[in-house]
Gaussian input, Z-matrix of N, CA and C with variables (Angstrom, degrees):
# hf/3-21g

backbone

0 1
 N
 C     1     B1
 C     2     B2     1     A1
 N     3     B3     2     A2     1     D1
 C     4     B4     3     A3     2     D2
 C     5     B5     4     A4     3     D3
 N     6     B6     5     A5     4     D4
 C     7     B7     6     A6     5     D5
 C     8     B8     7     A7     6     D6
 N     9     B9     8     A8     7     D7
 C    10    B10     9     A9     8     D8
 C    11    B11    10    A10     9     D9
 N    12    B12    11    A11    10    D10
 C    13    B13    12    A12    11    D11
 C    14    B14    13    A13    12    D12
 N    15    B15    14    A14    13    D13
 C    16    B16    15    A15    14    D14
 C    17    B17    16    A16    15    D15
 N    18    B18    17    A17    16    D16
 C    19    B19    18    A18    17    D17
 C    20    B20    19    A19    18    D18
 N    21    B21    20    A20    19    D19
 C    22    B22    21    A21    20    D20
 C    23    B23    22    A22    21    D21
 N    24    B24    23    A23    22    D22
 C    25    B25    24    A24    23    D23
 C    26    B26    25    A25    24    D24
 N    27    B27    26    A26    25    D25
 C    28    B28    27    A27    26    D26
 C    29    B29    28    A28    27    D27
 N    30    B30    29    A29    28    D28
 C    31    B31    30    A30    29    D29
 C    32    B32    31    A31    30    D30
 N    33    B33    32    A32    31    D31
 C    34    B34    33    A33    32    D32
 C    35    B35    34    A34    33    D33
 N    36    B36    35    A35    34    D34
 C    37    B37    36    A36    35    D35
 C    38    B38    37    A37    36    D36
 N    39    B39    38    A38    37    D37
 C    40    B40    39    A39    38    D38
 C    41    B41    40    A40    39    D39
 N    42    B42    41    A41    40    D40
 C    43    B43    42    A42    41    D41
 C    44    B44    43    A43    42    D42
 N    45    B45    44    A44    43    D43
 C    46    B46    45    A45    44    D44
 C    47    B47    46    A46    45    D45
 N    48    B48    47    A47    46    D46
 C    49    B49    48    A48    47    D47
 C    50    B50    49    A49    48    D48
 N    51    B51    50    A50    49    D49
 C    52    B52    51    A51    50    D50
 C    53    B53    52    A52    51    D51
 N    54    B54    53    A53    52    D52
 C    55    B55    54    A54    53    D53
 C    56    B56    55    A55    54    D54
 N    57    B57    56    A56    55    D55
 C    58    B58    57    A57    56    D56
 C    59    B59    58    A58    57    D57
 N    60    B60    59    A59    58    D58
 C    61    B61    60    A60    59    D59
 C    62    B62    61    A61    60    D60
 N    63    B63    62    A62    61    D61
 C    64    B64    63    A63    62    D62
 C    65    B65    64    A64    63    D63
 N    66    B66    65    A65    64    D64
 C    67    B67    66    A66    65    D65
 C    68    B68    67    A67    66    D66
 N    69    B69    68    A68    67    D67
 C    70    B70    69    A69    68    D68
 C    71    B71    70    A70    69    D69
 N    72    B72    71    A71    70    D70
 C    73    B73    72    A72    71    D71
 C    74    B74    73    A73    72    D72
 N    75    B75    74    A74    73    D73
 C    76    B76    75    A75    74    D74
 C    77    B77    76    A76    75    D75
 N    78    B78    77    A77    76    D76
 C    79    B79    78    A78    77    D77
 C    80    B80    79    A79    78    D78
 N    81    B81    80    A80    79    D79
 C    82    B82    81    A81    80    D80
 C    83    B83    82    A82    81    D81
 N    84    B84    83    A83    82    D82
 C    85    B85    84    A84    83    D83
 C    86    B86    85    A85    84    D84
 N    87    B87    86    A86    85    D85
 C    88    B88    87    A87    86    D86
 C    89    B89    88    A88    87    D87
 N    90    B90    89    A89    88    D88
 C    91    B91    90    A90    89    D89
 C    92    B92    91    A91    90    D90
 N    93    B93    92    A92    91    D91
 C    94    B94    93    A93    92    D92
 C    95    B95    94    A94    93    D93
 N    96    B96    95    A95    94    D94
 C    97    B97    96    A96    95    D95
 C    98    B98    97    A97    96    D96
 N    99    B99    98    A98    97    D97
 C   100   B100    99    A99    98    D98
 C   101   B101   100   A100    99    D99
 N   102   B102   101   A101   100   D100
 C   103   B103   102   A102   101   D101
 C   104   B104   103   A103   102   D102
 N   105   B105   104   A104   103   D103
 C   106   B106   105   A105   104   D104
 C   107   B107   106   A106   105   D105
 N   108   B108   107   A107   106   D106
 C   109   B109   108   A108   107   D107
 C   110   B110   109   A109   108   D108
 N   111   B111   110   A110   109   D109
 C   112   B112   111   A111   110   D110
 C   113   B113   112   A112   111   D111
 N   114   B114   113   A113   112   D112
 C   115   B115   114   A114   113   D113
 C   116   B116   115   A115   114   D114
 N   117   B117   116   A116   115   D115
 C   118   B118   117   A117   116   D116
 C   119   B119   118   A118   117   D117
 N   120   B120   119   A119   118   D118
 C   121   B121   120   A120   119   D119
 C   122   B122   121   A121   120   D120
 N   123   B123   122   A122   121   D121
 C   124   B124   123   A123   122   D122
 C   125   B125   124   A124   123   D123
 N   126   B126   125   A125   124   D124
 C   127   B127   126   A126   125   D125
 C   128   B128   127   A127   126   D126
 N   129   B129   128   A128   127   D127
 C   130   B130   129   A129   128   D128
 C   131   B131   130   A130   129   D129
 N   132   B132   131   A131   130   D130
 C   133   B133   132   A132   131   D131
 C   134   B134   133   A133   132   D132
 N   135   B135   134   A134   133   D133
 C   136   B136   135   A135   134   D134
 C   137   B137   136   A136   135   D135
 N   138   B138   137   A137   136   D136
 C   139   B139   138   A138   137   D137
 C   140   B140   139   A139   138   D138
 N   141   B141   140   A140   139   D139
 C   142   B142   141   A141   140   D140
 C   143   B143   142   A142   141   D141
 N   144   B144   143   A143   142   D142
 C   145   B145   144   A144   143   D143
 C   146   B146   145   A145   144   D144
 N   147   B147   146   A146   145   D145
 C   148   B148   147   A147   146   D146
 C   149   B149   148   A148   147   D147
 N   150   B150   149   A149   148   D148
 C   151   B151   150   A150   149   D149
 C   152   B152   151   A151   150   D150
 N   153   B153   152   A152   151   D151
 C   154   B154   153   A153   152   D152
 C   155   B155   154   A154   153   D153
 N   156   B156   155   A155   154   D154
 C   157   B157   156   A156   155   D155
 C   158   B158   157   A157   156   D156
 N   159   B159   158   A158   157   D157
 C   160   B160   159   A159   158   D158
 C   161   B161   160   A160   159   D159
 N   162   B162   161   A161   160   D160
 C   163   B163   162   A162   161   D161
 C   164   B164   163   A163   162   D162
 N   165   B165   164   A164   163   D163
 C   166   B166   165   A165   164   D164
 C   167   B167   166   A166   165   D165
 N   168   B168   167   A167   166   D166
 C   169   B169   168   A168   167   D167
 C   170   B170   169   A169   168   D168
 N   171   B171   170   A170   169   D169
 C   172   B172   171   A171   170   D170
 C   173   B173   172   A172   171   D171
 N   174   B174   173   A173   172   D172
 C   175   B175   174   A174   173   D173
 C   176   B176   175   A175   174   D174
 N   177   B177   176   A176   175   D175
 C   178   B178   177   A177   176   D176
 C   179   B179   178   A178   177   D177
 N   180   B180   179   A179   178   D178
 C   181   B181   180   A180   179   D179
 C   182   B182   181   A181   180   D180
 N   183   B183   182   A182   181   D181
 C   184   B184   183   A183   182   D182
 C   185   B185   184   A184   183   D183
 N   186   B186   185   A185   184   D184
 C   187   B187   186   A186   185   D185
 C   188   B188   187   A187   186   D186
 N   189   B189   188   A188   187   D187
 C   190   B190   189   A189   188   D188
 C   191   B191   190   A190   189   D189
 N   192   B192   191   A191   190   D190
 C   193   B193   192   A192   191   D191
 C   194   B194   193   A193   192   D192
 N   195   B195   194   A194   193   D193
 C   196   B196   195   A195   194   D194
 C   197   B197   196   A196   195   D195
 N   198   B198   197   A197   196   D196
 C   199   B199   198   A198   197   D197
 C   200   B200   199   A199   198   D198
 N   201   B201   200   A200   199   D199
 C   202   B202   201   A201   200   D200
 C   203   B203   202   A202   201   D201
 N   204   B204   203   A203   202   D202
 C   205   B205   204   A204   203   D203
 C   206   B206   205   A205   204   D204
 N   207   B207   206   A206   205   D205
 C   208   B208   207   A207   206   D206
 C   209   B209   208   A208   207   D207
 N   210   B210   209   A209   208   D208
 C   211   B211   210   A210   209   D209
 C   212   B212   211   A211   210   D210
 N   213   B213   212   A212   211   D211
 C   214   B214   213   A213   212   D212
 C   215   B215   214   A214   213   D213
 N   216   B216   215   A215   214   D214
 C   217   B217   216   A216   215   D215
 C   218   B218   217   A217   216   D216
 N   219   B219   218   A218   217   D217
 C   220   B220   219   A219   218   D218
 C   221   B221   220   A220   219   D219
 N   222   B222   221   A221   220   D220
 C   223   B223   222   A222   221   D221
 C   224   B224   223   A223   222   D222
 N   225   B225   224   A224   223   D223
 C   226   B226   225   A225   224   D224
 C   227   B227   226   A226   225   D225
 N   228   B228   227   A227   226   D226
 C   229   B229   228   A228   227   D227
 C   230   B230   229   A229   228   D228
 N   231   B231   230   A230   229   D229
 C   232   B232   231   A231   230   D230
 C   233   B233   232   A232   231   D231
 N   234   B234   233   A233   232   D232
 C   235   B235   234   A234   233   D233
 C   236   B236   235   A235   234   D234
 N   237   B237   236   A236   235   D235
 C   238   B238   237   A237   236   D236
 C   239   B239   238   A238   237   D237
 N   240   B240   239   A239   238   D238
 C   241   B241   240   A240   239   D239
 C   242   B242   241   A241   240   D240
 N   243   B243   242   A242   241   D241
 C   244   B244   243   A243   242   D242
 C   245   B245   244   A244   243   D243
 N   246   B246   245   A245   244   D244
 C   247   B247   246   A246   245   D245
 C   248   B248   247   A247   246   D246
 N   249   B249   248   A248   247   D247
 C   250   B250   249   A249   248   D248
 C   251   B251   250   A250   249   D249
 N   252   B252   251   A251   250   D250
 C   253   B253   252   A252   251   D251
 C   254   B254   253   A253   252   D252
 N   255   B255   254   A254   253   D253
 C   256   B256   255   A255   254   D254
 C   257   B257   256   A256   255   D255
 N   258   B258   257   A257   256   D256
 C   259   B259   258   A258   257   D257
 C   260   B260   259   A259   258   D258
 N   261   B261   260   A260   259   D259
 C   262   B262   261   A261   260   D260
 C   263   B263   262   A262   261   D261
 N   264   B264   263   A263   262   D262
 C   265   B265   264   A264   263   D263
 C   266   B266   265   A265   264   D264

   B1=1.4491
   B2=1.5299
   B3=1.4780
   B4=1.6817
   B5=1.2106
   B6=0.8350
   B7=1.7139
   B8=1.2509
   B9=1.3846
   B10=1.4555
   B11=1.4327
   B12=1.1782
   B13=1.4611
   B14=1.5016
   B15=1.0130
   B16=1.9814
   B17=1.2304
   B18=1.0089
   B19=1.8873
   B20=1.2817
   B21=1.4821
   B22=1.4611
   B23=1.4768
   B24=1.7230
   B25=2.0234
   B26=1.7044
   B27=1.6430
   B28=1.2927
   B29=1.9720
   B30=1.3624
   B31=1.2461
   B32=1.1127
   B33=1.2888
   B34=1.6157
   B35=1.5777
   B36=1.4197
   B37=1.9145
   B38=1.1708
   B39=1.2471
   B40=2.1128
   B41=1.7929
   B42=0.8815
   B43=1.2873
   B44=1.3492
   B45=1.4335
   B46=1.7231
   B47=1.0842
   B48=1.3460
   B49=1.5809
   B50=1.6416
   B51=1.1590
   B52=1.4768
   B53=1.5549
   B54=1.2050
   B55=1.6640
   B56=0.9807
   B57=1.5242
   B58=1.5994
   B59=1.6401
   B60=1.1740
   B61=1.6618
   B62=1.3153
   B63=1.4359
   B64=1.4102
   B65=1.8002
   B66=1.3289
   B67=1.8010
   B68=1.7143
   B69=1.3202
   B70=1.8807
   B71=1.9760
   B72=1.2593
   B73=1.1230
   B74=2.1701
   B75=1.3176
   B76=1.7358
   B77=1.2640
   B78=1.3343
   B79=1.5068
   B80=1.5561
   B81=1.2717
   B82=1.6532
   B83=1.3767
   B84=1.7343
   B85=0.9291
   B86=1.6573
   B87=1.2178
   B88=1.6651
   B89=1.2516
   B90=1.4067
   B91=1.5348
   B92=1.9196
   B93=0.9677
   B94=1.3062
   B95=1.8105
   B96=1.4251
   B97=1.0575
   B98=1.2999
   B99=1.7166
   B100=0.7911
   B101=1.7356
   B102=1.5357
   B103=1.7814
   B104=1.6087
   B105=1.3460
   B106=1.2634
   B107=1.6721
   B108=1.1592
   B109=2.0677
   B110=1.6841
   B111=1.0580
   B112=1.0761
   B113=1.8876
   B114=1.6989
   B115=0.9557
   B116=1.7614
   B117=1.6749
   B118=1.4314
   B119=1.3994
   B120=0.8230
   B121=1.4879
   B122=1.2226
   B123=1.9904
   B124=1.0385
   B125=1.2295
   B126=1.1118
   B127=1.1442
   B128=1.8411
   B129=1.7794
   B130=1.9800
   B131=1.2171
   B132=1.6914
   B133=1.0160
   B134=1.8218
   B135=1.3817
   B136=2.0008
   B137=1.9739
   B138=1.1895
   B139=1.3192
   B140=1.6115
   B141=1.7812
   B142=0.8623
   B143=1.9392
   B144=1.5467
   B145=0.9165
   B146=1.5618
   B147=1.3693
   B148=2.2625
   B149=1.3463
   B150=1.4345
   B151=1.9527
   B152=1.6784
   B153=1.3859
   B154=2.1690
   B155=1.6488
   B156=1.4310
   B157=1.4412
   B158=1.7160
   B159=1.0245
   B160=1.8403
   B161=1.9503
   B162=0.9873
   B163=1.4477
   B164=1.7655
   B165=1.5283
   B166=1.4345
   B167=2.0906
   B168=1.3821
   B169=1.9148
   B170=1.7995
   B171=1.3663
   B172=1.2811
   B173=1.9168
   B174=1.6088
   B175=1.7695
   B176=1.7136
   B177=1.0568
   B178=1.7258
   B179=1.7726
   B180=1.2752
   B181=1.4418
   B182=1.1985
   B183=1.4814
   B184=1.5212
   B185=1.3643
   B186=0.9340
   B187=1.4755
   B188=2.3070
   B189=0.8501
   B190=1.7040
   B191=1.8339
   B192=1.1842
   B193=1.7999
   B194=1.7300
   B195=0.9703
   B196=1.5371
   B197=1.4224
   B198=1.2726
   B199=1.5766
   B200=1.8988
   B201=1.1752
   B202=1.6888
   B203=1.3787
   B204=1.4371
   B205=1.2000
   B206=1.2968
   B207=1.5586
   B208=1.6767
   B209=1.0425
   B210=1.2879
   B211=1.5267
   B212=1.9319
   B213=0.9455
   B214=1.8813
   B215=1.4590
   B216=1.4208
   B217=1.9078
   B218=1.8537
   B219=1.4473
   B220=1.7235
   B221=1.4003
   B222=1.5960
   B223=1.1328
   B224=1.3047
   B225=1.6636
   B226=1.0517
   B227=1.2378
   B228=1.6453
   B229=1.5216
   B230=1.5305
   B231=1.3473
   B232=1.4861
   B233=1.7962
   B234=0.8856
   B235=1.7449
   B236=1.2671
   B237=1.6495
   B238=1.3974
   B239=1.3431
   B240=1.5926
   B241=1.7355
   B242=1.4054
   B243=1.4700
   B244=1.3954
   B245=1.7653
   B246=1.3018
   B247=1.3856
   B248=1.8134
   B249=1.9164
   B250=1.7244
   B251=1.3970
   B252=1.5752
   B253=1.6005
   B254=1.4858
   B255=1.4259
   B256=1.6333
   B257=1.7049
   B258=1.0271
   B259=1.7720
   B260=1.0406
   B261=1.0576
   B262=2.1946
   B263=1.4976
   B264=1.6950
   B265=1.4630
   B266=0.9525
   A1=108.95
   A2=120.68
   A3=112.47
   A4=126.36
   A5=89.91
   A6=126.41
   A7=126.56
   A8=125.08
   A9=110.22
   A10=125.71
   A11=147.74
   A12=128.91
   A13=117.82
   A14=117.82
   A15=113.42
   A16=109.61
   A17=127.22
   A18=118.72
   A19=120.74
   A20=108.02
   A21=132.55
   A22=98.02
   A23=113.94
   A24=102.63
   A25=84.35
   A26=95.81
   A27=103.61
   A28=110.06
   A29=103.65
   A30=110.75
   A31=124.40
   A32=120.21
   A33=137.28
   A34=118.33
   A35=90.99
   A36=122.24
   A37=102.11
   A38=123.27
   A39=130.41
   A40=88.13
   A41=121.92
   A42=123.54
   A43=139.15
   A44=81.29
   A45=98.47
   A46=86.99
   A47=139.35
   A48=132.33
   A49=95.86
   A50=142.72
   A51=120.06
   A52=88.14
   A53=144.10
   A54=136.31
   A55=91.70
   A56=130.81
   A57=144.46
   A58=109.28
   A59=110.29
   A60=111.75
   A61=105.69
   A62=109.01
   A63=110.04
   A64=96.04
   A65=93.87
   A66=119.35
   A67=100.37
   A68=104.66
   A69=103.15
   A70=96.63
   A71=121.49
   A72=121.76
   A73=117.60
   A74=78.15
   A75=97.15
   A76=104.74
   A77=126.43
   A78=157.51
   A79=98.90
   A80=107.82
   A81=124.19
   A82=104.52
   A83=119.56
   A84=115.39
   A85=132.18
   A86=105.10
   A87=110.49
   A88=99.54
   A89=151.22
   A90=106.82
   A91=80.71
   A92=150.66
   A93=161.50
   A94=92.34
   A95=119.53
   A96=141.12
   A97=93.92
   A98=141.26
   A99=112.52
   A100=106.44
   A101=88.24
   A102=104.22
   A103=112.37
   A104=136.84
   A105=146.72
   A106=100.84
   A107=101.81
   A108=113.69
   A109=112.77
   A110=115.97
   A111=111.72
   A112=108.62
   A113=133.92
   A114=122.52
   A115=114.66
   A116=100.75
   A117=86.75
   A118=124.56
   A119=114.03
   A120=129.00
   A121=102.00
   A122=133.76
   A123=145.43
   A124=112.65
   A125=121.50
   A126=118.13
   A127=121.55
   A128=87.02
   A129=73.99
   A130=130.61
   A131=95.24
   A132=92.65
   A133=141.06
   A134=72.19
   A135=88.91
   A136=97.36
   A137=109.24
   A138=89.51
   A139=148.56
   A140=102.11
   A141=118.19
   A142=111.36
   A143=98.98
   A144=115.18
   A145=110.38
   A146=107.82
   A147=113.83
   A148=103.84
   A149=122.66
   A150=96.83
   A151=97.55
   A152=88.00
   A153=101.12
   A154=94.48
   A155=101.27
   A156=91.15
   A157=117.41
   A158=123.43
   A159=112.17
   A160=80.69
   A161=123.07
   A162=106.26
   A163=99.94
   A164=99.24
   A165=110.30
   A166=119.39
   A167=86.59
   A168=82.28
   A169=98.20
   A170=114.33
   A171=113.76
   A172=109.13
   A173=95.23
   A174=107.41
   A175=93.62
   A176=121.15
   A177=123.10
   A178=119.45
   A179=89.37
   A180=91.48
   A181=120.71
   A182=136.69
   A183=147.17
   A184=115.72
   A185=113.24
   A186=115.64
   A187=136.14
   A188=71.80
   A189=93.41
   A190=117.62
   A191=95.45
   A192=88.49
   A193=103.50
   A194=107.12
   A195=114.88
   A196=112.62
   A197=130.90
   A198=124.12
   A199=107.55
   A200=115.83
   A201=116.31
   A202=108.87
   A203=116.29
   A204=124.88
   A205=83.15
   A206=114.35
   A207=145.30
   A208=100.24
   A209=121.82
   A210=135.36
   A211=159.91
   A212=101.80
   A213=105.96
   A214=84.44
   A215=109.96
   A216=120.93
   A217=108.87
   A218=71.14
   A219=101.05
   A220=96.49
   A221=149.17
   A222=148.54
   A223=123.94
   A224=126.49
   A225=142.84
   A226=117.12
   A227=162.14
   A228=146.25
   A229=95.58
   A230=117.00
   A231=131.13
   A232=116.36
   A233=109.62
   A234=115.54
   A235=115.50
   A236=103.30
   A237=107.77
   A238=127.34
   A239=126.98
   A240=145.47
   A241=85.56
   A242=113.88
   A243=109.33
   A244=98.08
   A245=118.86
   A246=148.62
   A247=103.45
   A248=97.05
   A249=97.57
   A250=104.72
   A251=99.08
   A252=119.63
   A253=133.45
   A254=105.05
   A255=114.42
   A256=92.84
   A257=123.65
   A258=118.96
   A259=105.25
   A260=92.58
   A261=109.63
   A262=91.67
   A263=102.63
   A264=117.44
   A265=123.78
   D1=127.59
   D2=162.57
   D3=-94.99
   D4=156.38
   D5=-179.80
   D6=-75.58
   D7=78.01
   D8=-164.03
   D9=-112.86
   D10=177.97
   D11=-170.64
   D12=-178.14
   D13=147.23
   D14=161.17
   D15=-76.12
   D16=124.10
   D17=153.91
   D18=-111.10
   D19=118.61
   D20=-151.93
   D21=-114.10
   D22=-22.19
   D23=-166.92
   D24=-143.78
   D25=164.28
   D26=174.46
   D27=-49.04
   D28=-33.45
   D29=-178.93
   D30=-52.57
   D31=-49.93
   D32=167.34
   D33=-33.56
   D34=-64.61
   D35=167.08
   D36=-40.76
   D37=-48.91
   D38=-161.41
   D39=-74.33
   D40=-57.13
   D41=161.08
   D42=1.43
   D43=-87.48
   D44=-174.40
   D45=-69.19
   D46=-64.14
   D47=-141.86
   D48=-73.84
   D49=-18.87
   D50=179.33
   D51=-85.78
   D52=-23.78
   D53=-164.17
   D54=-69.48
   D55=-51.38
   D56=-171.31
   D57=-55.67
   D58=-35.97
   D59=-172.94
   D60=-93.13
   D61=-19.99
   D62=-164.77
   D63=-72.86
   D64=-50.25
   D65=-169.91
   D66=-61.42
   D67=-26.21
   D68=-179.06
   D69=-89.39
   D70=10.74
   D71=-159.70
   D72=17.93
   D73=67.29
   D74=162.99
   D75=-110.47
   D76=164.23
   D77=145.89
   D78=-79.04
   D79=157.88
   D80=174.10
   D81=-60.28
   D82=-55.61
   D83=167.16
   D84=-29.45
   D85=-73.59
   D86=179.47
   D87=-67.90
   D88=-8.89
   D89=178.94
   D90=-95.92
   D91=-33.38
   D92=-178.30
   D93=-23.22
   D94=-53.63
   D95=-144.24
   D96=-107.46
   D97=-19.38
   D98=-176.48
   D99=-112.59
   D100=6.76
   D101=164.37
   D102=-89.08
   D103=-22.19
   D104=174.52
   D105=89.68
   D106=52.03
   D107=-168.89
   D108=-152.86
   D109=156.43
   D110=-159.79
   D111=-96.26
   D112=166.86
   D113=-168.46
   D114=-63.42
   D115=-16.30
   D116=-178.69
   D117=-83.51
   D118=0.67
   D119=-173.09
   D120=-76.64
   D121=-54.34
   D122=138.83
   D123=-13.10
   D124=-86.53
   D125=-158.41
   D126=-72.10
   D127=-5.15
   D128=160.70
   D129=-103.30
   D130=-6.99
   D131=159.54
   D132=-91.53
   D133=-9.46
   D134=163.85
   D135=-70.51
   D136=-76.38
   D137=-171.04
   D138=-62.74
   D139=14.81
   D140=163.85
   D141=80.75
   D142=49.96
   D143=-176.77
   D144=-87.22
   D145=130.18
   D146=-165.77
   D147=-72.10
   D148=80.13
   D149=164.22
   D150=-81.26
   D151=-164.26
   D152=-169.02
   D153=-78.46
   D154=-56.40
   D155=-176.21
   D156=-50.46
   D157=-15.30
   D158=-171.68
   D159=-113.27
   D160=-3.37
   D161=177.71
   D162=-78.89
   D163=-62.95
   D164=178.51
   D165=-49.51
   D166=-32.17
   D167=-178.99
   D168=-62.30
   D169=-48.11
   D170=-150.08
   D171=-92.36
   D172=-2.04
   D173=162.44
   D174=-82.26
   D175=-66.24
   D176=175.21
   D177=-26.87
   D178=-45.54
   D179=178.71
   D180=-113.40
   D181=19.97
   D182=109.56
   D183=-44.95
   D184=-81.23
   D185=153.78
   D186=-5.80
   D187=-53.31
   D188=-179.02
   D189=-113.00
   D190=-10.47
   D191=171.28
   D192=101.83
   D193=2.68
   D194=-158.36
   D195=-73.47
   D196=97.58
   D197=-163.71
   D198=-105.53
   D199=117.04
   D200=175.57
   D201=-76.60
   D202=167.33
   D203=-165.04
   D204=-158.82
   D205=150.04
   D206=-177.18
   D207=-153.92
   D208=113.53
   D209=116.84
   D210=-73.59
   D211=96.22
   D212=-154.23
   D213=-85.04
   D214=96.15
   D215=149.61
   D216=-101.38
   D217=124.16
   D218=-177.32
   D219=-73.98
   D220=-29.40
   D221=154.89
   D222=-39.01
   D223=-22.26
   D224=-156.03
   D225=-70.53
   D226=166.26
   D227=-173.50
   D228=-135.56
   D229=5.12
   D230=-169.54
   D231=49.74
   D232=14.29
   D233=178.97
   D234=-61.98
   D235=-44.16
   D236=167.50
   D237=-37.68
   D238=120.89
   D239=-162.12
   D240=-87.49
   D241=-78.05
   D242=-136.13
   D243=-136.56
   D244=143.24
   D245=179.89
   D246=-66.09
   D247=98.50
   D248=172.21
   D249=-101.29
   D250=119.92
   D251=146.18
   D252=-121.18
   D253=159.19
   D254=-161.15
   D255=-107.58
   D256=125.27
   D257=158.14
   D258=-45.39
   D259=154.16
   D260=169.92
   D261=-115.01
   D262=132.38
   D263=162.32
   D264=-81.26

């Protein structure tokens, strides 16, 4: 079943991405390791810890109308690089 969601705050983000690890059944540790970073890094960003850069993305996209979307598919093999979207006219 997925997991789907808006993410509106760093919090949201901390979110999905532990649902995502949880759902890839990793520990912080191993995906930590399979990012070349250590568990704390993970875990602030699981808990939705504010740096500038995720302050500034999510002023940008307050700002402009800009709404995120997350989906946690447990089907997933994680290979997937990069996030395809089509504009809406």
């Amino acid at each position: 079943m997925a997991v789907r969601g808006e993410v509106k705050s760093p919090e949201g983000l901390g979110r999905m991405l532990q649902q995502g690890r949880l759902v890839s059944g990793l520990t912080q540790r191993d995906l930590a390791e399979r990012l070349d970073t250590d568990q704390k890094y993970i875990w602030g960003l699981e808990s939705g810890k504010n740096t500038i850069v995720l302050e500034r993305i999510f002023a940008i996209m307050r700002q402009t109308g800009i709404r995120m979307y997350m989906e946690v598919d447990p089907g997933t093999d994680g290979s997937q690089e990069d996030v395809v979207g089509e504009p809406r006219g």
